[in-house]
KOLVO-283559 format. One record per residue: residue in one letter; y, z, x of N, C-alpha, C, O, CB in turn; residue number from 1. Coordinates in steps of 0.02 Angstrom, whole numbers, plus 50000, padded with zeros to 5 digits. Glycine has a CB too. Example, Ala and Ser with C-alpha at 12.3 -4.5 7.8 and 13.67 -1.06 7.14 Angstrom:
% KOLVO-283559
ATOM residu n_y n_z n_x ca_y ca_z ca_x c_y c_z c_x o_y o_z o_x cb_y cb_z cb_x num
ATOM a 49716 50390 50660 49775 50390 50615 49835 50390 50660 49834 50423 50712 49776 50452 50565 1
ATOM s 49888 50354 50642 49947 50357 50684 50002 50394 50645 50057 50402 50670 49970 50286 50704 2
END
This chain:
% KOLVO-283559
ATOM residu n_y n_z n_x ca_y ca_z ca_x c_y c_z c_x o_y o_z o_x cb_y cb_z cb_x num
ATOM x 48658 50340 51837 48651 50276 51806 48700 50227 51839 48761 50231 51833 48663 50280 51729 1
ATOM x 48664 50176 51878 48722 50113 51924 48720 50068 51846 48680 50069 51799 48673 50049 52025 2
ATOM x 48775 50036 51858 48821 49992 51812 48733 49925 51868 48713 49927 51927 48960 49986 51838 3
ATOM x 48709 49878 51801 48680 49820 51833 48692 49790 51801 48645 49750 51796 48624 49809 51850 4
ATOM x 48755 49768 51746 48782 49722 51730 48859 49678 51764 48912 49709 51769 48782 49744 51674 5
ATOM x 48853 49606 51786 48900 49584 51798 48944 49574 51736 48929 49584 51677 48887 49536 51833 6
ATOM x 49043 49539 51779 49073 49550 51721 49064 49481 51665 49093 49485 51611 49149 49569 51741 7
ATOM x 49024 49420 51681 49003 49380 51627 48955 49414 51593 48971 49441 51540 48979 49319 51645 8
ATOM x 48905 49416 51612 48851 49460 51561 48893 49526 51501 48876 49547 51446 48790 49512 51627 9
ATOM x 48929 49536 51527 48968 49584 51479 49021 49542 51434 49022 49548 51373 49010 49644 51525 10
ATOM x 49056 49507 51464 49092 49439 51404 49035 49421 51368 49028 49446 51312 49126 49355 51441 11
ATOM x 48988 49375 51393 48933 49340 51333 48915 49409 51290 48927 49412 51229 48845 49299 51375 12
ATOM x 48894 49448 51316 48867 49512 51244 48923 49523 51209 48911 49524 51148 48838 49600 51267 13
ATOM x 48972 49530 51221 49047 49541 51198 49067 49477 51131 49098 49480 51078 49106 49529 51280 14
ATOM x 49036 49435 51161 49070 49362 51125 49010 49355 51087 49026 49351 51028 49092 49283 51178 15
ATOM x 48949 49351 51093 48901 49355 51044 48883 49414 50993 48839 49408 50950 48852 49343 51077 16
ATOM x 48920 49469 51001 48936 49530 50937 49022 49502 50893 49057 49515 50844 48950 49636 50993 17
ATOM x 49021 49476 50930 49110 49444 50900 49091 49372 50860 49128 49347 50817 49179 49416 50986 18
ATOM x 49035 49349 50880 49010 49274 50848 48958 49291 50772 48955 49257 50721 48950 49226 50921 19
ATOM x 48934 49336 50784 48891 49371 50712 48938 49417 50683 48917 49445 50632 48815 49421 50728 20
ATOM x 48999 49434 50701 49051 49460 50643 49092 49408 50583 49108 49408 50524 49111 49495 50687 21
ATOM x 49093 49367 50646 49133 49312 50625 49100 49266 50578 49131 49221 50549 49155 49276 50681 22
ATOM x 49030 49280 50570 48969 49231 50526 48938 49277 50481 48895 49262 50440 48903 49193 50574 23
ATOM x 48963 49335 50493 48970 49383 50420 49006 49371 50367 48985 49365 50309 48995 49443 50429 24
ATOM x 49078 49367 50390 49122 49381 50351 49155 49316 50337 49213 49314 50314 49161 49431 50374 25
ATOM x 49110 49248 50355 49123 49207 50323 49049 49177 50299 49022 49126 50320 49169 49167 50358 26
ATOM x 49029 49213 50260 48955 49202 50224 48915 49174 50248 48876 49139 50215 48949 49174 50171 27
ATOM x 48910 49179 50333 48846 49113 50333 48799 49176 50347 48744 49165 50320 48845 49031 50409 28
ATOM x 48800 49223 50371 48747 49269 50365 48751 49330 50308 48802 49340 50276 48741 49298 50431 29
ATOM x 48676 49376 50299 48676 49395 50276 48585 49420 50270 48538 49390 50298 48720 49368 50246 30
ATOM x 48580 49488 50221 48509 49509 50225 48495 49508 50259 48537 49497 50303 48467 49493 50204 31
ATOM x 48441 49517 50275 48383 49552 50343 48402 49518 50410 48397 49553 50461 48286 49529 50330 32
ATOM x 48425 49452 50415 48455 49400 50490 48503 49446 50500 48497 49490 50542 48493 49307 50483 33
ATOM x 48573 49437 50449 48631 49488 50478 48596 49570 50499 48613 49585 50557 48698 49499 50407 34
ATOM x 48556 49619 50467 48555 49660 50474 48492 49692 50542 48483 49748 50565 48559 49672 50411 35
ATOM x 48454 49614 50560 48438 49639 50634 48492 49603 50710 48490 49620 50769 48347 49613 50644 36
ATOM x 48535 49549 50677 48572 49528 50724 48671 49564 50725 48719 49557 50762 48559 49444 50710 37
ATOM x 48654 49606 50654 48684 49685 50680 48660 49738 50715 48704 49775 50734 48700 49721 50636 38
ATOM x 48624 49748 50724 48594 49803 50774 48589 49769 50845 48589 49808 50892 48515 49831 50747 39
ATOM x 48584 49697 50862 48547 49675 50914 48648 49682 50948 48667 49695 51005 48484 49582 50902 40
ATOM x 48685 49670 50891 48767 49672 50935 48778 49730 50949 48808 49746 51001 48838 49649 50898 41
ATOM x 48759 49768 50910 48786 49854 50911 48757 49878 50997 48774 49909 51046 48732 49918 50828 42
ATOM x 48695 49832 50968 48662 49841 51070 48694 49824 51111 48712 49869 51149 48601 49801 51104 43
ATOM x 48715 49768 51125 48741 49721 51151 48788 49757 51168 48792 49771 51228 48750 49666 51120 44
ATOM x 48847 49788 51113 48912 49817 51139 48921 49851 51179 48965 49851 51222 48941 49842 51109 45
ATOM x 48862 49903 51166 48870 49986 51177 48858 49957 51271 48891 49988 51313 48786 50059 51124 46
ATOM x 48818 49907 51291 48792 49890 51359 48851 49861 51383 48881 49887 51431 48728 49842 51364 47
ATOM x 48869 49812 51356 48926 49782 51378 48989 49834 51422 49013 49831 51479 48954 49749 51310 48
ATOM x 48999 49876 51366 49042 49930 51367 49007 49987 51438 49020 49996 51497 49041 49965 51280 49
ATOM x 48978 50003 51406 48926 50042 51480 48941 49999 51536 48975 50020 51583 48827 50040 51473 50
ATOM x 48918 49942 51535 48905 49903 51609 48804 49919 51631 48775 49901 51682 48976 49956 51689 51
ATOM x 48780 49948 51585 48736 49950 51597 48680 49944 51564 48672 49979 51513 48741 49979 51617 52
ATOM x 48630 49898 51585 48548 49887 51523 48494 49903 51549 48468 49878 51599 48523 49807 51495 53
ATOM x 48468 49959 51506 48429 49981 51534 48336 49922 51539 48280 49928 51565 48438 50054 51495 54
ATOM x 48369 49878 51499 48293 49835 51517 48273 49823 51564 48215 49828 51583 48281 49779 51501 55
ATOM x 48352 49792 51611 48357 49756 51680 48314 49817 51713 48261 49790 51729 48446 49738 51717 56
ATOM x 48311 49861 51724 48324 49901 51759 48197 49894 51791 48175 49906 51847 48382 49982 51703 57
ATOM x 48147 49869 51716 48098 49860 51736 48081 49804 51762 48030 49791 51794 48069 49874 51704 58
ATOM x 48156 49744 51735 48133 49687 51746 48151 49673 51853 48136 49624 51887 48180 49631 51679 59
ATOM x 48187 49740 51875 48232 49714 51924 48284 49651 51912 48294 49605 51951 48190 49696 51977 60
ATOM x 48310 49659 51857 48369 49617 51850 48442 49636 51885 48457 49692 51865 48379 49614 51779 61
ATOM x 48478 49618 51917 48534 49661 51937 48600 49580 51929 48591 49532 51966 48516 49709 52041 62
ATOM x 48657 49580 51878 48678 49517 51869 48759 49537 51908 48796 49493 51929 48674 49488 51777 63
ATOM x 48771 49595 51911 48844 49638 51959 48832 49596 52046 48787 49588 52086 48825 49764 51969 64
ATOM x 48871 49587 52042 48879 49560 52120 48918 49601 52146 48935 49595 52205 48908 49488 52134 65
END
């Protein structure tokens, strides 16, 4: 498995699982929005963290320079 994430693409997923915590736990989300745009960060992280998405991978996306 090659890493096809660059290191912005991994900040923005990083900062957009950090932006729906932060709109949790100050009530603007909640129910079914928070609980699929929790899973969509939990995604987000786990890739971030990897360095790698496996979507890119049909789209030929490659954002690592």
């Amino acid at each position: 498995m090659k890493t096809n994430m660059g290191v912005l693409d991994r900040i923005v997923r990083a900062i957009f699982a950090l932006v729906v915590l932060v709109l949790y736990l100050s009530h603007q989300l909640s129910g079914t929005t928070f609980i699929i745009l929790a899973v969509l960060s939990i995604v987000f992280l786990i890739t971030a963290f990897i360095g790698f998405c496996p979507l890119y991978v049909p789209l030929k996306i490659n954002t690592k320079k």
